[in-house]
N, C-alpha and C positions, 0 to 999 in steps of 0.2 A: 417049825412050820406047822400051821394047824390045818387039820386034812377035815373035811366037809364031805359025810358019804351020802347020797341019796336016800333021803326018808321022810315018813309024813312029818311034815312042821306041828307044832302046838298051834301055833297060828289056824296056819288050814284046818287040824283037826276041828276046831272050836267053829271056824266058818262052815264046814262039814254039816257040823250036829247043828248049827243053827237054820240052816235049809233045810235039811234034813225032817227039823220037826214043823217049819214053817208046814212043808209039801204035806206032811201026815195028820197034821194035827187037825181040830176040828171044833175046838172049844174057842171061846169068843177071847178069850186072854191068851191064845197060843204064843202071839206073838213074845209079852211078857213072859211067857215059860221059855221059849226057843232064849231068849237074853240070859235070863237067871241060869240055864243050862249049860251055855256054854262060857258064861261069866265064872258059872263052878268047875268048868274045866279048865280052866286059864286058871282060877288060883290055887286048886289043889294037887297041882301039875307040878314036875319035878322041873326046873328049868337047867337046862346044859354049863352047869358056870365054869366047868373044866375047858370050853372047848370056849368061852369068851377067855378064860384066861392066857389059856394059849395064845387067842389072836392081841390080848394085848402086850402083850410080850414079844411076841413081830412086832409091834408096832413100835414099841422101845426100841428091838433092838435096831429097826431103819432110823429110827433118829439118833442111836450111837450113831449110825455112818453118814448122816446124814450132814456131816459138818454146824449143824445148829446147835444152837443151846437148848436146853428145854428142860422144863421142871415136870414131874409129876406132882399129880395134886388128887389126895384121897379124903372121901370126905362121906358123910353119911348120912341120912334122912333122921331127924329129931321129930318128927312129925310126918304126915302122908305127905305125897307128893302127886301135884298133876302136871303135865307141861305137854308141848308137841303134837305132832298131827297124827290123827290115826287112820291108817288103813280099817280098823275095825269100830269106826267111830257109832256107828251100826248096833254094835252089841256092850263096845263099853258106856255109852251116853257122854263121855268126856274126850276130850285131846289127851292119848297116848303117843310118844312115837314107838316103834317098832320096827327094828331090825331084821328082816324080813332072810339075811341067810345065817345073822348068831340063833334066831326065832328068841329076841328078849328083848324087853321093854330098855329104854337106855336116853338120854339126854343129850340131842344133838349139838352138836358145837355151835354151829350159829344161832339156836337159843342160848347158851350160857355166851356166846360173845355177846347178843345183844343186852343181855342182862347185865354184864359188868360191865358195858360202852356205859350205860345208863348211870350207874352207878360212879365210872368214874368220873364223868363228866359233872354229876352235881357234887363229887368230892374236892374237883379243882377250880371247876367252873372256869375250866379252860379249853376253848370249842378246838382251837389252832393245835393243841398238843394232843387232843380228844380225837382228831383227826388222822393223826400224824400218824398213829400208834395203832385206831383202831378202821382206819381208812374211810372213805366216803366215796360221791355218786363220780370223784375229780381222779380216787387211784384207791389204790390198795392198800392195806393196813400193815404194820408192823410185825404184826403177829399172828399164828394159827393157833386156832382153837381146833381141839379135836373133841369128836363124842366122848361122853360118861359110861359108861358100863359099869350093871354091877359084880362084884364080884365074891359077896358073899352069900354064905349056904343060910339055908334055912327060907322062911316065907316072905316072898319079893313081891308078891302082889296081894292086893286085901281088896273087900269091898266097902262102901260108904256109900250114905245116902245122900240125899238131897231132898227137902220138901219142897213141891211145889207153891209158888205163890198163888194168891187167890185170886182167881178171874171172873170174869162172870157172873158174882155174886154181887148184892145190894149190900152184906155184913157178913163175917165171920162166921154163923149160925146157920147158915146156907149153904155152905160149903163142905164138901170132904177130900182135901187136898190128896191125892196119889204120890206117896212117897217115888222117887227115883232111886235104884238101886245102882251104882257104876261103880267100877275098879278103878283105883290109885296105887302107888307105891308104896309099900308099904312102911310104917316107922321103925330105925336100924338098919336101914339095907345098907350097906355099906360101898362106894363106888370110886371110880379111878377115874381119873381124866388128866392130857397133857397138855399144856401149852408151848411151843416153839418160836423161835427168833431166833433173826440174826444179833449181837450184839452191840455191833458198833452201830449196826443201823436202828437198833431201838436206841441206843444210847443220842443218836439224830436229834429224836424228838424233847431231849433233856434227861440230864444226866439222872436224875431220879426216878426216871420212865417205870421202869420194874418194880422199885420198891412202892410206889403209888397205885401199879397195875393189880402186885398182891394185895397190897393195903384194899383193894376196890371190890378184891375177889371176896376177902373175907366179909367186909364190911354188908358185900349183897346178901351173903348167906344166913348172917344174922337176919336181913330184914325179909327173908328169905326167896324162892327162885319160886318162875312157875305160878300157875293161877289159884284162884280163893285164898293168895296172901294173910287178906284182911281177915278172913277166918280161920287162920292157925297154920292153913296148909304150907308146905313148901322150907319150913326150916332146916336147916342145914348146920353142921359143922364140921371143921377141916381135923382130921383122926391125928394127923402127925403134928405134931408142935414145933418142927424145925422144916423149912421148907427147904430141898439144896436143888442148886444150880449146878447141872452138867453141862459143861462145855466140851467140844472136842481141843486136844491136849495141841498146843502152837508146834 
């Protein structure tokens, strides 16, 4: 069981020092100094990955007892990664989610269900089994997606720019774009995520449900998760090469 003691978050810290130099500062770009500040303290920051591992290890071991099936599924950034909402959307310029009592960036379940709904649906191009499996506005889906955590050491978060496009201008020659500076995930991270079902009741939707469900998981990660796809971002692949199914024993 992973114990949580009372202390400053990384989070707050970083919202901290970004008020902090908003209130003191004085120079006409503070604002862009208060971001860069606290941007460098969010990624040169040691993140707790001892104390998400523990929680994901509860988390497995409720779905030992849980009577469900479930697979774990580990996999790892080839590329940056953007996805999720952010409480700090303020200071990083892009959608983070954040875990606000691990204090770690991580990959909500209902974005990766919607990402593989998406996906399976133009693998089968079957709306009635695409339903069945992963529910609609009529009921509930077949299966639980749970969050992504990372859970390896080393640097989880990096910075990357973005140039602004040109506005305002008559041509190119007119202009001097302001680069944007924001935090992604960084390439390598390496993260865990579970999915759960019942079996007989996935098996409902067609005996092939699972094997199509993985087939959907992989198949997204190649084309990869998460936003500026089309510019590289968001690659994925799955670390283990054999995926196993734990069921509880009849």
């Amino acid at each position: 069981m992973i114990s949580i003691t009372p202390r400053g978050t990384l989070l707050l810290n970083a919202i901290n020092e970004y008020i902090k130099m908003l209130r003191n500062g004085l120079a006409s770009n503070v604002k862009t100094n208060a971001k860069d500040n606290a941007m460098k303290l969010l990624v040169s920051s040691t993140l707790n990955i001892s104390l998400v591992k523990d929680y994901v290890n509860d988390v497995e071991n409720a779905l030992k007892n849980s009577g469900l099936c479930y697979i774990s599924l580990k996999f790892k950034t080839l590329s940056k990664f953007i996805s999720g909402w952010s409480p700090i959307y303020f200071i990083t310029e892009v959608p983070m989610s954040w875990d606000l009592i691990l204090d770690i960036p991580y990959i909500s379940g209902s974005t990766i269900k919607g990402i593989v709904r998406d996906y399976f649906k133009e693998l089968t191009n079957d709306d009635t089994k695409t339903s069945c499996i992963f529910g609609d506005t009529s009921g509930v889906g077949k299966v639980i997606f749970f969050n992504a955590y990372p859970i390896s050491s080393g640097q989880i978060l990096d910075y990357d720019i973005i140039t602004s496009h040109y506005n305002g201008a008559d041509n190119e020659y007119d202009v001097n774009p302001v680069p944007i500076k924001f935090l992604a995930i960084n390439e390598g991270v390496e993260f865990i995520t579970f999915i759960a079902f019942d079996k007989k009741e996935l098996e409902e939707c067609g005996k092939d449900s699972l094997f199509q469900l993985l087939q959907s998981f992989l198949f997204s990660m190649k084309m990869g998760w998460g936003r500026r796809t089309s510019r590289g971002y968001g690659d994925l692949e799955i670390i283990s090469k054999q995926v196993e199914l734990k069921c509880p024993s009849s």
